[in-house]
N, C-alpha and C positions, 0 to 999 in steps of 0.2 A: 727586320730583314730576315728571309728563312732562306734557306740554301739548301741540297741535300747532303747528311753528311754522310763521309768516307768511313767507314766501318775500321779501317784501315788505321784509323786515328786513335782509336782507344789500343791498337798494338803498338803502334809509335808509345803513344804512355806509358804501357807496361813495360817495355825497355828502356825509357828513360827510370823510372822508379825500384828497377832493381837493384838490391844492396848488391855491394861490393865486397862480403865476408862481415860487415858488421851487422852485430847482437845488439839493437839497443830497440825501447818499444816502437818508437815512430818507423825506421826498420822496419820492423816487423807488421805495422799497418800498409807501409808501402809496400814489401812483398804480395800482403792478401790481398791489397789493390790491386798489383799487379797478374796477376793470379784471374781476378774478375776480369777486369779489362781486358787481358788475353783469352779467357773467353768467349766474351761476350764479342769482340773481332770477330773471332771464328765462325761464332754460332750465325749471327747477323750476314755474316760472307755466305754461310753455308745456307741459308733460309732465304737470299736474293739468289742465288744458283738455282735451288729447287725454283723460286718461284719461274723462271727465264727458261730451266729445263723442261718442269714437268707442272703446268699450271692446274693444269688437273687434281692432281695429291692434293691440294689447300681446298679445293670444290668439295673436293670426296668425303675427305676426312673434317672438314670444318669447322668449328672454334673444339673440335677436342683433340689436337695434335699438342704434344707437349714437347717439350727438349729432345726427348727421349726417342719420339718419331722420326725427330731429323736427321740425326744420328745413324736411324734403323734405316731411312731412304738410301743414304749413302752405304750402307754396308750390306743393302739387297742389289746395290749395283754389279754387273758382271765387269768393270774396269777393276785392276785389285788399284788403283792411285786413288780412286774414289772409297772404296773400301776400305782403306787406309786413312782417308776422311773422317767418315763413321768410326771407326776404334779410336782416333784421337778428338773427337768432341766428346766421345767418353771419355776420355782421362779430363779432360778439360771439363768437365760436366763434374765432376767428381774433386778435383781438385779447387773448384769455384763453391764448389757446396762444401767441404772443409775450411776453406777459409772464409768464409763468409759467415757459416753456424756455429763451426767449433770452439771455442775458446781455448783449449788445451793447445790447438794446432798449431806445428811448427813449422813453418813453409820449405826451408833449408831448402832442398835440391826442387821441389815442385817448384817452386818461383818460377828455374830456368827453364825446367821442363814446360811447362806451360806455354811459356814464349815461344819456343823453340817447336813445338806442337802445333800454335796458332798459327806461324808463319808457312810452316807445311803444310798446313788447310788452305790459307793464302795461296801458296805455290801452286798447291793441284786445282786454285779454282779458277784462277787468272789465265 
């Protein structure tokens, strides 16, 4: 059975999997999960926008748009809510790629920030 899914749905995860002030490993995986998963909301929200706005950028630029383009679409927007978009898929771009590569890395306050970021990409894009 295939359905389309809700992008929406990997923020719901990342809020259910946030710690609540405990230190322990598994914690700490479900931070970094939660970390990705509010990304990857954002970014997927943010790249079905572009596509619905401007179908054109995806013709143009072609299989060499990376994370980093999508990002740069929203922050070449004259709206500052969209621009504000663009600067938090960077934190969220940045905060997905420490916990997903780092090992040292401590999620602490990025956890919430993250969530909290993705859901205001949400907002502005809804």
């Amino acid at each position: 059975m295939h359905y389309e899914f809700n992008w929406k749905h990997f923020l719901y995860l990342a809020d259910v999997l946030i710690g609540q002030g405990t230190k322990t490993p598994v914690q700490a995986a479900k931070d970094r999960t939660s970390i990705s998963r509010a990304y990857y909301a954002a970014y997927n929200l943010a790249v079905s926008y572009i596509r619905e706005k401007d179908s054109a950028f995806f013709r143009t630029a072609g299989a060499k748009i990376d994370h980093g383009d999508i990002s740069q679409w929203f922050k070449d927007r004259d709206e500052r809510s969209l621009q504000k978009v663009g600067k938090n898929l960077e934190r969220l771009c940045q905060n997905r790629h420490d916990a997903d590569y780092d090992r040292m890395y401590a999620p602490d306050d990025a956890t919430m920030d993250s969530v909290t970021w993705a859901w205001g990409v949400v907002r502005a894009l809804e």
